[in-house]
mmCIF file of the N, C-alpha and C atoms, coordinates in Angstrom:
data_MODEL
# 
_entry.id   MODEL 
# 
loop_
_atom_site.group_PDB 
_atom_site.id 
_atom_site.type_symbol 
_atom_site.label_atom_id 
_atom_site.label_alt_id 
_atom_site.label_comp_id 
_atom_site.label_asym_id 
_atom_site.label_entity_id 
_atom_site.label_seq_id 
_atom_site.pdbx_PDB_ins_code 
_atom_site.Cartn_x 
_atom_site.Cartn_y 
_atom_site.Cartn_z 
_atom_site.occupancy 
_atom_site.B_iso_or_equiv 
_atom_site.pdbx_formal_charge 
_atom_site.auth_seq_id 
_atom_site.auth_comp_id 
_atom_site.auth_asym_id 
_atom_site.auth_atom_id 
_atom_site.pdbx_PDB_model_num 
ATOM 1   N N  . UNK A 1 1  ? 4.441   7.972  -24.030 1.00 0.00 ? 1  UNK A N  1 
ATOM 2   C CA . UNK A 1 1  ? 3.067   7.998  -23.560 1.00 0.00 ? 1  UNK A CA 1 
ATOM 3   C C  . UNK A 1 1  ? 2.220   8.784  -24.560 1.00 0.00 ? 1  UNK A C  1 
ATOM 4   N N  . UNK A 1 2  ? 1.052   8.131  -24.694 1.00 0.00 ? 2  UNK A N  1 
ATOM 5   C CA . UNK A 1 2  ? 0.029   8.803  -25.719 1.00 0.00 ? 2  UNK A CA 1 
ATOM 6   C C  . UNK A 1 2  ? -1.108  9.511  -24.893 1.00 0.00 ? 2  UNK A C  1 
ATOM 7   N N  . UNK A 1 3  ? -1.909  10.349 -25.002 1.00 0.00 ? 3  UNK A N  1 
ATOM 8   C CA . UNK A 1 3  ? -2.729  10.837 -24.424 1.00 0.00 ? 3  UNK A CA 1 
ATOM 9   C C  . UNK A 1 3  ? -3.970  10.279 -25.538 1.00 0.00 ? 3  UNK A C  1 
ATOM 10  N N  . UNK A 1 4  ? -5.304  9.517  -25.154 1.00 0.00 ? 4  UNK A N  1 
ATOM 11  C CA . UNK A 1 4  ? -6.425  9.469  -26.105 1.00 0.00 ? 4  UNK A CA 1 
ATOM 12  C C  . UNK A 1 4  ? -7.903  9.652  -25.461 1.00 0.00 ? 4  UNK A C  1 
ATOM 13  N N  . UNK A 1 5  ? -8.563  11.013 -26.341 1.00 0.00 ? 5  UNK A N  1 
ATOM 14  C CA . UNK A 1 5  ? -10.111 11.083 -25.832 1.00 0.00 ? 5  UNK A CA 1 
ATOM 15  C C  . UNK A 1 5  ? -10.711 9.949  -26.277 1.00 0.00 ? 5  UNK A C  1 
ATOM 16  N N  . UNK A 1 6  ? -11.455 9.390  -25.475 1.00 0.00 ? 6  UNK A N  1 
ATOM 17  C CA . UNK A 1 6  ? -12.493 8.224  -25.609 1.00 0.00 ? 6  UNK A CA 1 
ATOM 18  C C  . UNK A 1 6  ? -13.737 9.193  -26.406 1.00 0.00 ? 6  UNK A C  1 
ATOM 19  N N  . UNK A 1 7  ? -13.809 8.372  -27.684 1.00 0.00 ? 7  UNK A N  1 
ATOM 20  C CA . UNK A 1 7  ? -15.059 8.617  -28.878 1.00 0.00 ? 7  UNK A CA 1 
ATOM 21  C C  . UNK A 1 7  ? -16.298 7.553  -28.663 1.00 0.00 ? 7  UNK A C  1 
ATOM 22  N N  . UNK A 1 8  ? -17.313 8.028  -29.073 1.00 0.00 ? 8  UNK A N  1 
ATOM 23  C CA . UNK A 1 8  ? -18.866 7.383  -28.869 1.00 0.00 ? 8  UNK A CA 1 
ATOM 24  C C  . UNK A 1 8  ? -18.113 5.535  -29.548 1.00 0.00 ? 8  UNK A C  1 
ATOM 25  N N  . UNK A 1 9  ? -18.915 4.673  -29.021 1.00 0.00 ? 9  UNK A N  1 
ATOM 26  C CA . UNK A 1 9  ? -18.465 3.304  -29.292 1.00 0.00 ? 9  UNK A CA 1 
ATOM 27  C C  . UNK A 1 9  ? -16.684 2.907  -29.583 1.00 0.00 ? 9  UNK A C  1 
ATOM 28  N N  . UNK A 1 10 ? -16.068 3.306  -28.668 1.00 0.00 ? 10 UNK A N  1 
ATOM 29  C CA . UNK A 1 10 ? -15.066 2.993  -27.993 1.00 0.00 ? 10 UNK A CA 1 
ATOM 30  C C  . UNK A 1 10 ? -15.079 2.026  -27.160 1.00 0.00 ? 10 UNK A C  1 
ATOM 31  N N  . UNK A 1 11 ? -14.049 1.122  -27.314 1.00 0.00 ? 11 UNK A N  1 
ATOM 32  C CA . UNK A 1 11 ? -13.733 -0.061 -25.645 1.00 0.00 ? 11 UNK A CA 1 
ATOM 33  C C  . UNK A 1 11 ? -12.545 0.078  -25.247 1.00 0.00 ? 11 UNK A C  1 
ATOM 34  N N  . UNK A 1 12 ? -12.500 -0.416 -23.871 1.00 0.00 ? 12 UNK A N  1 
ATOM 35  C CA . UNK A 1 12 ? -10.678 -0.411 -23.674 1.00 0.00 ? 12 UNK A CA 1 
ATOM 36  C C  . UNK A 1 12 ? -10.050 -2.012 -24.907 1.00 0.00 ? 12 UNK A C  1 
ATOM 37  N N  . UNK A 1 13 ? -10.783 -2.792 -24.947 1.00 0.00 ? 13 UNK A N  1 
ATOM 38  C CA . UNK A 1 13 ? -10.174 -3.763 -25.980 1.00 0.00 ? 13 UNK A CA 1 
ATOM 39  C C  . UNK A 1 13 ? -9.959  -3.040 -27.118 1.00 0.00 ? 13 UNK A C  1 
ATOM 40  N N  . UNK A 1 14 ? -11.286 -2.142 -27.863 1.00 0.00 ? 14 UNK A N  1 
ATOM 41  C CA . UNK A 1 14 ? -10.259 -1.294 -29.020 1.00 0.00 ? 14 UNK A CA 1 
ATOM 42  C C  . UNK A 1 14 ? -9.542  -0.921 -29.079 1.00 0.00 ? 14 UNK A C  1 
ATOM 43  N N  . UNK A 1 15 ? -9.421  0.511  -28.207 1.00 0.00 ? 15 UNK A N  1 
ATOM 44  C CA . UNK A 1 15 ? -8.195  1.395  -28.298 1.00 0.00 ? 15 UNK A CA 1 
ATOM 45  C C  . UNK A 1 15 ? -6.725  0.683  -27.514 1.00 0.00 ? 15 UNK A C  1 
ATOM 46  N N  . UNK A 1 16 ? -7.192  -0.953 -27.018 1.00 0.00 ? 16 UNK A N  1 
ATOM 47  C CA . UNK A 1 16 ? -5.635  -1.244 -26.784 1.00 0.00 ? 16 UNK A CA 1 
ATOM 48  C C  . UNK A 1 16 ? -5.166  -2.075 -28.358 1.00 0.00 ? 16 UNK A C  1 
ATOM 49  N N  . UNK A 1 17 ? -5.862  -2.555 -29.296 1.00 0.00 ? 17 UNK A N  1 
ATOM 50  C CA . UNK A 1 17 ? -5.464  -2.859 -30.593 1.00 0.00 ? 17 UNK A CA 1 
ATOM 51  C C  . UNK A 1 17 ? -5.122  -1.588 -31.181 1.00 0.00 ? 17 UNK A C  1 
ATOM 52  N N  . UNK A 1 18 ? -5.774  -0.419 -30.915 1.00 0.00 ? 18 UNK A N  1 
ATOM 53  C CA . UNK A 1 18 ? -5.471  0.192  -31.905 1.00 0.00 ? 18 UNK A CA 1 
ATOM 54  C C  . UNK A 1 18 ? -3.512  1.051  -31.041 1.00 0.00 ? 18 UNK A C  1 
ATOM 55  N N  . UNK A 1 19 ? -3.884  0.726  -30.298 1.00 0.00 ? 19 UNK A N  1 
ATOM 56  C CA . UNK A 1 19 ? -2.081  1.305  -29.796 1.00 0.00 ? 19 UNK A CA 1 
ATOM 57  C C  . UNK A 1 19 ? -1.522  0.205  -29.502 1.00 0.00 ? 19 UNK A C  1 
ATOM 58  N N  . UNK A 1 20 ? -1.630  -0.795 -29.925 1.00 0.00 ? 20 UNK A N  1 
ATOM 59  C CA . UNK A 1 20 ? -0.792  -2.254 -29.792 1.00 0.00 ? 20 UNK A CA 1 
ATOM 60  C C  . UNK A 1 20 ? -0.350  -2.008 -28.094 1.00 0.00 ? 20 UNK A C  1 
ATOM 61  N N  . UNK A 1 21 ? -1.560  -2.139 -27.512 1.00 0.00 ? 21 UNK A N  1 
ATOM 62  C CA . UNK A 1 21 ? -1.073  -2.489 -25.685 1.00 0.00 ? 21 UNK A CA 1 
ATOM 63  C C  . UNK A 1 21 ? -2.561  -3.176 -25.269 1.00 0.00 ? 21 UNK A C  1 
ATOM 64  N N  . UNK A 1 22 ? -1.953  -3.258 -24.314 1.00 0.00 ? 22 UNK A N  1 
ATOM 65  C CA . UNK A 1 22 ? -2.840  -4.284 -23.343 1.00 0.00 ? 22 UNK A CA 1 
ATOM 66  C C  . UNK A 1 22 ? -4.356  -3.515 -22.514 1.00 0.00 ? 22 UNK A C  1 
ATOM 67  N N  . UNK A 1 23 ? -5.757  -4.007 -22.186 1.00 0.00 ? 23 UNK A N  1 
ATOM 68  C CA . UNK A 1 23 ? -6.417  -3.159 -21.527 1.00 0.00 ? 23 UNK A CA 1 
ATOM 69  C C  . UNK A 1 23 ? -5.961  -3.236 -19.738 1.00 0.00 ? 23 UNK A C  1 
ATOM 70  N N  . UNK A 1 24 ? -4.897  -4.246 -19.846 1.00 0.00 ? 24 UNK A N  1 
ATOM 71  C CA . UNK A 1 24 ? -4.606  -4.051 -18.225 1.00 0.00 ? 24 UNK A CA 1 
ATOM 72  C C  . UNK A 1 24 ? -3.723  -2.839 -18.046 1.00 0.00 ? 24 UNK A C  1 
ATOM 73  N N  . UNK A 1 25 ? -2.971  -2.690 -19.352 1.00 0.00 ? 25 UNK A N  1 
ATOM 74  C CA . UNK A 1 25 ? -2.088  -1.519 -19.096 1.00 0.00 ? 25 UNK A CA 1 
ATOM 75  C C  . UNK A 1 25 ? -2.755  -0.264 -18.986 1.00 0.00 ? 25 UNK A C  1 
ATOM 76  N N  . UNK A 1 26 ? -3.447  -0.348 -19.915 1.00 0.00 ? 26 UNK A N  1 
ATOM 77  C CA . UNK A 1 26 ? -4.778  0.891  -19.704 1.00 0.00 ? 26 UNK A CA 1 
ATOM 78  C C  . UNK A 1 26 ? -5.141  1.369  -18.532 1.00 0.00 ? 26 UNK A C  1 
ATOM 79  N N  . UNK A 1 27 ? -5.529  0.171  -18.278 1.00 0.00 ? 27 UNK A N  1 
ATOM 80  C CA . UNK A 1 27 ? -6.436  0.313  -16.668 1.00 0.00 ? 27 UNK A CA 1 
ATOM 81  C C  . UNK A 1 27 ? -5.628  0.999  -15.590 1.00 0.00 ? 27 UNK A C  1 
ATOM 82  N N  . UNK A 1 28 ? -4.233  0.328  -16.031 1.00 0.00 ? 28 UNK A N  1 
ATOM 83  C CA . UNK A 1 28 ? -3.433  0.665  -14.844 1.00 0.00 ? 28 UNK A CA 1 
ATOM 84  C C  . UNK A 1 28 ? -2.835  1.918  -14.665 1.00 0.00 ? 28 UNK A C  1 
ATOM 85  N N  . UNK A 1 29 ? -2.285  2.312  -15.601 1.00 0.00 ? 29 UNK A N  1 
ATOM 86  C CA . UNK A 1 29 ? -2.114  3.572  -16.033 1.00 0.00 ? 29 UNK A CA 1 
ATOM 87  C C  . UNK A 1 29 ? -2.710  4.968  -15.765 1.00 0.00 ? 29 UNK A C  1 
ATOM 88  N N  . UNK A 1 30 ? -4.469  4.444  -15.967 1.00 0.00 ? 30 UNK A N  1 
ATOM 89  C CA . UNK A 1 30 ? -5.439  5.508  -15.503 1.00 0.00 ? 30 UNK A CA 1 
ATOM 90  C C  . UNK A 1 30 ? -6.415  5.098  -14.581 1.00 0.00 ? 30 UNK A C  1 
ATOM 91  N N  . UNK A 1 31 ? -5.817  4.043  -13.342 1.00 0.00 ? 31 UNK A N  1 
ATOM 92  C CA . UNK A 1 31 ? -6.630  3.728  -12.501 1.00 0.00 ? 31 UNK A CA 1 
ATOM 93  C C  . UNK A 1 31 ? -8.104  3.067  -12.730 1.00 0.00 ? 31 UNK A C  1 
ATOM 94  N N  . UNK A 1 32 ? -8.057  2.455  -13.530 1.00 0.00 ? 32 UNK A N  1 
ATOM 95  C CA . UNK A 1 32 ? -9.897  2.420  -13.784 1.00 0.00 ? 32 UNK A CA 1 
ATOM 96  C C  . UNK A 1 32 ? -9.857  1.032  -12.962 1.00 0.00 ? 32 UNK A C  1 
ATOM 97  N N  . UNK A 1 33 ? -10.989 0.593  -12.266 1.00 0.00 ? 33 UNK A N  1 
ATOM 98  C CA . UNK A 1 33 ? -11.142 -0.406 -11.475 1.00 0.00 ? 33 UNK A CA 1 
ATOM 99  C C  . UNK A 1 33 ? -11.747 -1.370 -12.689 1.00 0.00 ? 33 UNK A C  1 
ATOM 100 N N  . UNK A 1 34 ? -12.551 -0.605 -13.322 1.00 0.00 ? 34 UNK A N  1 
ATOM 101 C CA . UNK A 1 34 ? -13.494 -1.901 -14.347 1.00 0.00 ? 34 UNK A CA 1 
ATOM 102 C C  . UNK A 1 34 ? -13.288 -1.653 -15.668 1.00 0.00 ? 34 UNK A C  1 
ATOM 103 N N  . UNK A 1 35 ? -14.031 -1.747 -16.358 1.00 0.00 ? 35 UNK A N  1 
ATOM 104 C CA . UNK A 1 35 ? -14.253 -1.489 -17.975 1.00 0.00 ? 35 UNK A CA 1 
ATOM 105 C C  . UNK A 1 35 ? -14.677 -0.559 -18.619 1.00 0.00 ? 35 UNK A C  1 
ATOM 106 N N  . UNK A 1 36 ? -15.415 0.278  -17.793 1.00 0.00 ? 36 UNK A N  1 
ATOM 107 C CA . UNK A 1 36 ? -16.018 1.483  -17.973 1.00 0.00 ? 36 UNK A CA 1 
ATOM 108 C C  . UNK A 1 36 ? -15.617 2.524  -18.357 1.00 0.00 ? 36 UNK A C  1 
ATOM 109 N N  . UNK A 1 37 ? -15.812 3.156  -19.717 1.00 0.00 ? 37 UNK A N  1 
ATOM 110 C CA . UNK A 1 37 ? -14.968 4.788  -20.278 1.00 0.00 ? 37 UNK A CA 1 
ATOM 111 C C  . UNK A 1 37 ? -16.102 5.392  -20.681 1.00 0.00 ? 37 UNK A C  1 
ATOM 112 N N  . UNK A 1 38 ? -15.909 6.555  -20.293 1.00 0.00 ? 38 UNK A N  1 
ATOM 113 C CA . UNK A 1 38 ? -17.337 7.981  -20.844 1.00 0.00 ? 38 UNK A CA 1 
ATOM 114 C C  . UNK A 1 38 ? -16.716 8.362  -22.462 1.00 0.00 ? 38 UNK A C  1 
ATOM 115 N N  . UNK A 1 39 ? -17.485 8.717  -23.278 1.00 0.00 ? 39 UNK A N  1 
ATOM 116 C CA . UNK A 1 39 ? -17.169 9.739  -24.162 1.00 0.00 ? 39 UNK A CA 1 
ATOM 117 C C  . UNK A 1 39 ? -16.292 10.522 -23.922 1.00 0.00 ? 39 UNK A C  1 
ATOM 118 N N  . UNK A 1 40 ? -15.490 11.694 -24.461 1.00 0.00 ? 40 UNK A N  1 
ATOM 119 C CA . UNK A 1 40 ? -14.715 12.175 -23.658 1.00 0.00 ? 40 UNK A CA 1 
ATOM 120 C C  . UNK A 1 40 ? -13.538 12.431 -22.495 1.00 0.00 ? 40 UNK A C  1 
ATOM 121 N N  . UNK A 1 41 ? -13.622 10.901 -21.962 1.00 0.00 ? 41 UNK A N  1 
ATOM 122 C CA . UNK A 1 41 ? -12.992 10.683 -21.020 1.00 0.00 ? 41 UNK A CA 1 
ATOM 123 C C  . UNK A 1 41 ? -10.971 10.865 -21.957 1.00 0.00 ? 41 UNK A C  1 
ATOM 124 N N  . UNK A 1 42 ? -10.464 11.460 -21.082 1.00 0.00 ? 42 UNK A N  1 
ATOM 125 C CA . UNK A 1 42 ? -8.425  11.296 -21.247 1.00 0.00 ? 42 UNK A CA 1 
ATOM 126 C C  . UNK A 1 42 ? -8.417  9.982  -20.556 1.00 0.00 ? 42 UNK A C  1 
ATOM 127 N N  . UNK A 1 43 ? -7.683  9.170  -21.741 1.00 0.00 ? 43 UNK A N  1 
ATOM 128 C CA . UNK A 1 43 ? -6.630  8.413  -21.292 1.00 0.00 ? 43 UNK A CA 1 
ATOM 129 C C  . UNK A 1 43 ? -5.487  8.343  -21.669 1.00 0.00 ? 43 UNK A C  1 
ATOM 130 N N  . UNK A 1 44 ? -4.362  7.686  -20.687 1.00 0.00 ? 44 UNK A N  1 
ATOM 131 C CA . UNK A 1 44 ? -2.970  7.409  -21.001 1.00 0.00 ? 44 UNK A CA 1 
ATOM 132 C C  . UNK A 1 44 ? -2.664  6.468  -21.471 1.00 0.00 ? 44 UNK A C  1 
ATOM 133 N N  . UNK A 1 45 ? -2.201  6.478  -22.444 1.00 0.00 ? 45 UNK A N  1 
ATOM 134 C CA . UNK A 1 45 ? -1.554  4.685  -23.002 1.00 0.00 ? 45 UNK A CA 1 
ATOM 135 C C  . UNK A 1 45 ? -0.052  4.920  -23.349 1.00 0.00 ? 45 UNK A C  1 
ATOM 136 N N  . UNK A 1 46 ? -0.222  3.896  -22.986 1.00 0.00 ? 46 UNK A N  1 
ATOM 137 C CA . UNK A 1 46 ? 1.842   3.721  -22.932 1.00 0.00 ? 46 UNK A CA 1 
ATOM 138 C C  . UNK A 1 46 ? 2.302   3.389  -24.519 1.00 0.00 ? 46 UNK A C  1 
ATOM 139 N N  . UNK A 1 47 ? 3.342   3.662  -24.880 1.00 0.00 ? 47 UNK A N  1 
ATOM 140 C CA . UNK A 1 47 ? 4.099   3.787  -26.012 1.00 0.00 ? 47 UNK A CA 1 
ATOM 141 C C  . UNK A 1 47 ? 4.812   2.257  -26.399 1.00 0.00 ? 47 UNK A C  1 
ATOM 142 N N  . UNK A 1 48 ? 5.015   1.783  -25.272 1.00 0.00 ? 48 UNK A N  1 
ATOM 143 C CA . UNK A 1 48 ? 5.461   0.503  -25.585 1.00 0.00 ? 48 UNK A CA 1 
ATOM 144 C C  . UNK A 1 48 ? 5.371   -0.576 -23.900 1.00 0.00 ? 48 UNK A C  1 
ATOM 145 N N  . UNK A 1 49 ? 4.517   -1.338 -24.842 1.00 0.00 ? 49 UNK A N  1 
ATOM 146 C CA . UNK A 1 49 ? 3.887   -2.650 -23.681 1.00 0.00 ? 49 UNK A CA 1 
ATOM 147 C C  . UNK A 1 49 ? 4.680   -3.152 -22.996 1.00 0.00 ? 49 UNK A C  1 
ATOM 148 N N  . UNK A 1 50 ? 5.870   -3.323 -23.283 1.00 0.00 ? 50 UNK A N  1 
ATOM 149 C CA . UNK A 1 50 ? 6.909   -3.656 -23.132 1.00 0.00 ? 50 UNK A CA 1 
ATOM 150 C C  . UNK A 1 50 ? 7.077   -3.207 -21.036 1.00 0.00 ? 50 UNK A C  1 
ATOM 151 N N  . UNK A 1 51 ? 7.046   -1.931 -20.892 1.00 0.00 ? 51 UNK A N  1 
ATOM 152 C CA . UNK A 1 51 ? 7.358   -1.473 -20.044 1.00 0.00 ? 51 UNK A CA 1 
ATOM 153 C C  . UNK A 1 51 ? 5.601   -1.295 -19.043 1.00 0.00 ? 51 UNK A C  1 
ATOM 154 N N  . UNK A 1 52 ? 6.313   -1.730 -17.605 1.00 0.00 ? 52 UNK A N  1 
ATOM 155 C CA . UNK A 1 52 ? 5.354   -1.890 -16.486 1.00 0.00 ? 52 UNK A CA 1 
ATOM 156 C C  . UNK A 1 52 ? 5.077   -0.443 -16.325 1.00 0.00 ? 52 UNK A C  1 
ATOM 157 N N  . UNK A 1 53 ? 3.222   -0.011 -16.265 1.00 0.00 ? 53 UNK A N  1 
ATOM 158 C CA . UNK A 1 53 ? 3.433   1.138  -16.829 1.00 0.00 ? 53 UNK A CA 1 
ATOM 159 C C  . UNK A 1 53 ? 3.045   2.070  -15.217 1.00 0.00 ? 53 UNK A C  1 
ATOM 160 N N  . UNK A 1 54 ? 3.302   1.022  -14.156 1.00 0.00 ? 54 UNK A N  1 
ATOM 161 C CA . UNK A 1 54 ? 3.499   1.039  -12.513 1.00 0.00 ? 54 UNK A CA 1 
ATOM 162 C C  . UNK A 1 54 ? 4.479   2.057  -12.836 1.00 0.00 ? 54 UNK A C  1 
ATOM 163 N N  . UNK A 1 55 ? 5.874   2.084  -13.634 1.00 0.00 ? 55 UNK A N  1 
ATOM 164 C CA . UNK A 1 55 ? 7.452   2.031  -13.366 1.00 0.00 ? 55 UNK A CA 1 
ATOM 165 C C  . UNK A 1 55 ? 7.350   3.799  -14.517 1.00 0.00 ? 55 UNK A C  1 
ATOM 166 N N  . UNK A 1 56 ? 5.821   3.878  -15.178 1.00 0.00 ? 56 UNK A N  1 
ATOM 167 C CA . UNK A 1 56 ? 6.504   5.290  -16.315 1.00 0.00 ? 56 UNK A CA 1 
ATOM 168 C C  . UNK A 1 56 ? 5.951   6.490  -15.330 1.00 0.00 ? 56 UNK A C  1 
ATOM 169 N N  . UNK A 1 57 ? 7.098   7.666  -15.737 1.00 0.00 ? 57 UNK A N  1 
ATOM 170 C CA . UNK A 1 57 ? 6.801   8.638  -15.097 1.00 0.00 ? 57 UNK A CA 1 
ATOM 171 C C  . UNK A 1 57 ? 5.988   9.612  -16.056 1.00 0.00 ? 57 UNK A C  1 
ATOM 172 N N  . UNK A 1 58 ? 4.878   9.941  -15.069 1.00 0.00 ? 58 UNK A N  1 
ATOM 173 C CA . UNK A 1 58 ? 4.257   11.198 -15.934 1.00 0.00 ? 58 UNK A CA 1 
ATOM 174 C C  . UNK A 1 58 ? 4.682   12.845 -16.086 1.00 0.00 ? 58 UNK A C  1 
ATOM 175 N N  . UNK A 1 59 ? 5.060   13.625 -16.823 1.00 0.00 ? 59 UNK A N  1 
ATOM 176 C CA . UNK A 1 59 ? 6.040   14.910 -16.481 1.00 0.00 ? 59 UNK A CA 1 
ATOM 177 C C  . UNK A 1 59 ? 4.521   16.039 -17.027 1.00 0.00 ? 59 UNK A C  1 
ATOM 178 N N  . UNK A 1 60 ? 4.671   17.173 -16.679 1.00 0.00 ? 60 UNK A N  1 
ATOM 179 C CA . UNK A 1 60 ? 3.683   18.121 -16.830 1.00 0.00 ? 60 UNK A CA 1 
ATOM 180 C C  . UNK A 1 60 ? 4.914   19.398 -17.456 1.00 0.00 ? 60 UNK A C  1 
ATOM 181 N N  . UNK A 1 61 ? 4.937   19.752 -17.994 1.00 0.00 ? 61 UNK A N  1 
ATOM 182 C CA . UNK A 1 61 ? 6.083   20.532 -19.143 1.00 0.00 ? 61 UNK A CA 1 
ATOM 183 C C  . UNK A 1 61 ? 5.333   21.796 -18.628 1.00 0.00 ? 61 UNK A C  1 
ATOM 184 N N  . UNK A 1 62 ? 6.219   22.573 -18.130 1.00 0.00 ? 62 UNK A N  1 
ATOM 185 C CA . UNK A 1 62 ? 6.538   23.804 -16.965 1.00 0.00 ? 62 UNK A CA 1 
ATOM 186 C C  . UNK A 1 62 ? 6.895   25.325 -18.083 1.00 0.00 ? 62 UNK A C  1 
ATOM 187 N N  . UNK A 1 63 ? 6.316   26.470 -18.040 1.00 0.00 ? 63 UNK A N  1 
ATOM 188 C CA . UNK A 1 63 ? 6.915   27.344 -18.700 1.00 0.00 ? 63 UNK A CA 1 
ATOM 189 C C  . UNK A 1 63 ? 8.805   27.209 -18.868 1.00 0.00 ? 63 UNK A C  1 
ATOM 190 N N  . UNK A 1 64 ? 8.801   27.715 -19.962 1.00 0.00 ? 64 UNK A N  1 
ATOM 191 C CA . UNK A 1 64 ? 10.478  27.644 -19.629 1.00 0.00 ? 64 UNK A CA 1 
ATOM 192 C C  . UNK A 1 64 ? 11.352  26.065 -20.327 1.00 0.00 ? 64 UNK A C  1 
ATOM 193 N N  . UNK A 1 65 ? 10.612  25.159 -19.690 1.00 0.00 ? 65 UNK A N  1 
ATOM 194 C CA . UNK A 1 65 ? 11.102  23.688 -20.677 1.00 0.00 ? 65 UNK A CA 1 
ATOM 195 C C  . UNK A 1 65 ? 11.273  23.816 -22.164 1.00 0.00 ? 65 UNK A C  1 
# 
């Protein structure tokens, strides 16, 4: 999983060419109902399209890990 801030003239069609994935995976991933990304906005994109990204787990790395 990649983490990416959305930059001024950004689309979800770009940034899914530019990480070779899909904007449905996008969407799905970070819930977005439509097309819509702010400046600034975090998103998640998956590492490989391959995988339903319903099925990836997200982990939050804990002092101590």
């Amino acid at each position: 999983m990649n983490n990416y801030i959305v930059q001024k003239g950004d689309t979800l069609y770009g940034i899914s060419k530019k990480f070779n994935t899909s904007v449905q995976s996008i969407k799905e991933l970070n819930n977005l109902k439509d097309n819509i990304i702010s400046v600034g906005q975090n998103l998640i994109i998956s590492n490989n399209n391959e995988v339903n990204p319903l099925e990836c787990i997200v982990y939050t790395v804990k002092k101590g890990d």
